[in-house]
KOLKENU-647101 format. One line per 3 residues: their letters; for each residue x, y, z of C-alpha. Coordinates in steps of 0.02 Angstrom, whole numbers, plus 50000, padded with zeros to 5 digits. Each point is the difference from the previous one (the first is absolute). Layout:
! residues N
a> X/Y/Z  ...
! end
This chain:
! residues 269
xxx> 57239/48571/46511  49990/49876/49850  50201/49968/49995
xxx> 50021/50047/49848  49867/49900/49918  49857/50069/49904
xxx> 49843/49987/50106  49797/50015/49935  49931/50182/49960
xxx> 49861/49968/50093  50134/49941/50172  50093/50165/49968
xxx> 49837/50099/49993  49948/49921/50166  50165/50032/50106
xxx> 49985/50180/49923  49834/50019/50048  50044/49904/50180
xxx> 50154/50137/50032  49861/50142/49967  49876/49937/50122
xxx> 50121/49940/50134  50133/50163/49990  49898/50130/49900
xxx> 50149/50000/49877  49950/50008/49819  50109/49923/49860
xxx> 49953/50090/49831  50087/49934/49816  50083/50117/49887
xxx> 49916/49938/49821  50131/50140/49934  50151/49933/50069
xxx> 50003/49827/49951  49851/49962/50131  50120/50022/50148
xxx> 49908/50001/50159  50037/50100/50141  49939/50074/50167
xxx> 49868/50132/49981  50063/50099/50167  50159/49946/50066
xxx> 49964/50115/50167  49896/49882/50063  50162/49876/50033
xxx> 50065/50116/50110  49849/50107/50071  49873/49873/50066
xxx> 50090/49922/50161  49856/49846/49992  50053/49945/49812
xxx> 50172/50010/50057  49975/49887/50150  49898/49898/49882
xxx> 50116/49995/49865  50172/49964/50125  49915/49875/50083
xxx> 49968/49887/49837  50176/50038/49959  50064/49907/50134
xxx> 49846/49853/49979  50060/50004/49798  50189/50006/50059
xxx> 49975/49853/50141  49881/49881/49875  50158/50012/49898
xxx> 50100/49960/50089  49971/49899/50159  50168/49948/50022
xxx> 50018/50180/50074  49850/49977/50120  50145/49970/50146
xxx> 50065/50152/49942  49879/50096/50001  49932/50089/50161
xxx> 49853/50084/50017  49882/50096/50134  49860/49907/50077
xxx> 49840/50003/49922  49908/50148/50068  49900/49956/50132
xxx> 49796/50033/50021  49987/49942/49822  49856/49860/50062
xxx> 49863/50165/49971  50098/50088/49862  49863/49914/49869
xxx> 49852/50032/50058  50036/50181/50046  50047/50024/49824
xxx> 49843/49945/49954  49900/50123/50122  50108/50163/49933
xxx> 49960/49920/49822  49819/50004/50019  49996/50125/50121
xxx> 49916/49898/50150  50030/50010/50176  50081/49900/50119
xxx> 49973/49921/50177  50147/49946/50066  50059/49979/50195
xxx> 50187/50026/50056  50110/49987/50142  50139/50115/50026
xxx> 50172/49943/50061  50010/49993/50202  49773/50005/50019
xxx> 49926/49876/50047  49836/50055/49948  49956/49980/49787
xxx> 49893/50140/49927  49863/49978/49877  49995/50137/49854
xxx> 49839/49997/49903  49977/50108/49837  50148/50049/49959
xxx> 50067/50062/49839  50169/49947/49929  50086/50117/49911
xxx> 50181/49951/49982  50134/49881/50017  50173/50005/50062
xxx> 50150/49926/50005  50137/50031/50130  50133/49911/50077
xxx> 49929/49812/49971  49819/50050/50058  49834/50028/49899
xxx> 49923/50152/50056  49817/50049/49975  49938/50178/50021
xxx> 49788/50016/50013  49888/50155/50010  49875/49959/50150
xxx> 49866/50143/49992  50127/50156/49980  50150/49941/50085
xxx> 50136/49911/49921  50122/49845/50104  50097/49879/49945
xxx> 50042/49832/50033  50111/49849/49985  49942/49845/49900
xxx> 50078/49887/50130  49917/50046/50114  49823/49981/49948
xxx> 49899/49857/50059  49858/49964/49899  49936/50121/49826
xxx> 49842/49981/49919  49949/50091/49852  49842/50121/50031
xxx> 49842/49996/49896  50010/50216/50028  50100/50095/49853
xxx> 50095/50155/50008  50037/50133/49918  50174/50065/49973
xxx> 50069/50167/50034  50019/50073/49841  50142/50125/50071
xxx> 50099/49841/50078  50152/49975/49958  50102/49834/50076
xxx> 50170/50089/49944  49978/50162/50049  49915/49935/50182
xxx> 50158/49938/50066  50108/50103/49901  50056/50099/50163
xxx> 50036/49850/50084  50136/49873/50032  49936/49832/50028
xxx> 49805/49943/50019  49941/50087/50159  49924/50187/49977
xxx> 49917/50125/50114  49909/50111/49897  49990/50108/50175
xxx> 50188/50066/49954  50075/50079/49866  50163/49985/49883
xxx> 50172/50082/50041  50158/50027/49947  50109/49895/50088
xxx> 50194/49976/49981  50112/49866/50006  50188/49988/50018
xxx> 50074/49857/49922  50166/49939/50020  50154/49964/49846
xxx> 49959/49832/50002  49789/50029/50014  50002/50129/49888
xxx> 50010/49861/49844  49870/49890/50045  49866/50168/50019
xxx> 50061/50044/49811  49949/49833/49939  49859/49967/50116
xxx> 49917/50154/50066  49896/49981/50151  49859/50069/49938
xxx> 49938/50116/49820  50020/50154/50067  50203/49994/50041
xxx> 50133/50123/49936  50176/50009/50028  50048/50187/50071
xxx> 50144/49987/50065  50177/49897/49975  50151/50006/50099
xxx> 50141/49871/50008  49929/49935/50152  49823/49978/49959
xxx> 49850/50072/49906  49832/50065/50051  49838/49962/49937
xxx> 49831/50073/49988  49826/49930/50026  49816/50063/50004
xxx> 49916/49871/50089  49900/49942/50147  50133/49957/50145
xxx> 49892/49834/50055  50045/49851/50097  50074/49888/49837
xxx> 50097/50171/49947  50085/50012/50166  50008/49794/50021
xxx> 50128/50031/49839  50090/50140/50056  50020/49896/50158
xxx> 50072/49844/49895  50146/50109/49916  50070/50027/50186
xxx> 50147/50104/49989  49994/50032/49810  49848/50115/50003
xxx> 49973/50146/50109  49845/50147/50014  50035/50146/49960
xxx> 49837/50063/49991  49866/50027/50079  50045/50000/50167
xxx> 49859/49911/50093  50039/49839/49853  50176/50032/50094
xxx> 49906/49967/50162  49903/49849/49960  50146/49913/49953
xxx> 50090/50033/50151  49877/49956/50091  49996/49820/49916
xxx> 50178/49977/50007  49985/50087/50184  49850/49837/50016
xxx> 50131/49852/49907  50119/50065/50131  49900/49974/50135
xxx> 49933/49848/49959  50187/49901/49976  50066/50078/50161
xxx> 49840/49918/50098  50044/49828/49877  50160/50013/50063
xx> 49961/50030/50209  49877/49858/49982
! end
């Protein structure tokens, strides 16, 4: 950080204390080995997917600042959208308050008003801001972009104390849950030339590699089959097939059966 050159106690002791407070990592000094310092926990580098979101994305700010003659050359995603709310729904789950908020989904005309609802996570995925409340029992989710107006409530809530954000969509692929279905075990067929890009990207946590042949490889999921699972199973085309269970098999026939359809009537028209 200083380039080499010897920077104030007290400057050290507040980007220390900064890095603690912004990615819970503490940085402790070895007084017996020449007052060294070093990362407390390590884990937490490669454990906690926020810090490392946090900490790639100032890499590349760091890595740019340094060197804007690269900015042409370097390409990156657009900045997710629905990000116009982000701050002050941060500030509700902070201090626990409600929200009123209205929202229009994609293809209604008609906007919604929400009133007392409690935020209890964010999420990220594909480009979009996601927000999942707690509206009496029920949980539902919702895109940022989406949302019209948000006001913070005067009413507080109180937090689950057996909620989990992790572990609530850890069945799932993608943002949108039904809590009215359960996991399976679903698998997939890759392809040779698939096969790779599952090994160094797995579709979701839960994937294992059972089976290898020269030709291709199949893998293993628990997970809920939903609507962004099969959307990606759909975007492989011919380089992922279901194996298992059959009626997955069936609903994506029946959307390539639909895609079918829909370019032979393009193509009479």
């Amino acid at each position: 950080m200083s380039c080499g050159i010897e920077i104030a106690r007290t400057t050290f002791n507040r980007h220390k204390n900064s890095i603690e407070d912004i990615f819970g990592i503490i940085i402790e000094c070895d007084k017996k080995d020449g007052f060294k310092y070093y990362i407390e926990d390590k884990s937490v580098l490669h454990e906690d997917t926020l810090q490392k979101w946090m900490l790639s994305s100032m890499t590349v700010h760091t890595a740019v600042q340094e060197g804007l003659s690269l900015h042409k050359r370097i390409l990156l995603e657009e900045i997710p959208s629905g990000y116009n709310y982000l701050q002050p729904i941060l500030e509700a789950m902070k201090t626990n308050h409600c929200i009123t908020f209205s929202y229009q989904k994609y293809n209604d005309a008609e906007i919604k008003s929400y009133t007392e609802a409690e935020p209890y996570c964010l999420k990220l995925y594909k480009q979009r801001w996601y927000l999942l409340i707690k509206n009496k029992t029920q949980f539902r989710i919702f895109s940022l972009d989406r949302i019209k107006s948000l006001d913070i409530s005067a009413e507080t809530f109180k937090l689950s104390n057996d909620f989990d954000a992790e572990a609530y969509f850890h069945n799932y692929y993608g943002v949108f849950c039904d809590e009215r279905t359960k996991p399976q075990r679903v698998i997939l067929r890759a392809s040779k030339e698939e096969r790779p890009y599952l090994r160094d990207l797995p579709l979701h946590h839960s994937q294992e590699e059972i089976s290898v042949t020269p030709d291709y490889s199949d893998f293993s999921y628990y997970i809920h089959p939903s609507d962004d699972f099969i959307g990606e199973i759909l975007r492989k085309k011919d380089r992922l097939y279901v194996v298992s269970p059959k009626d997955l098999q069936g609903k994506i026939l029946k959307s390539i059966r639909q895609m079918e359809h829909n370019y032979k009537k393009r193509k009479k028209d």
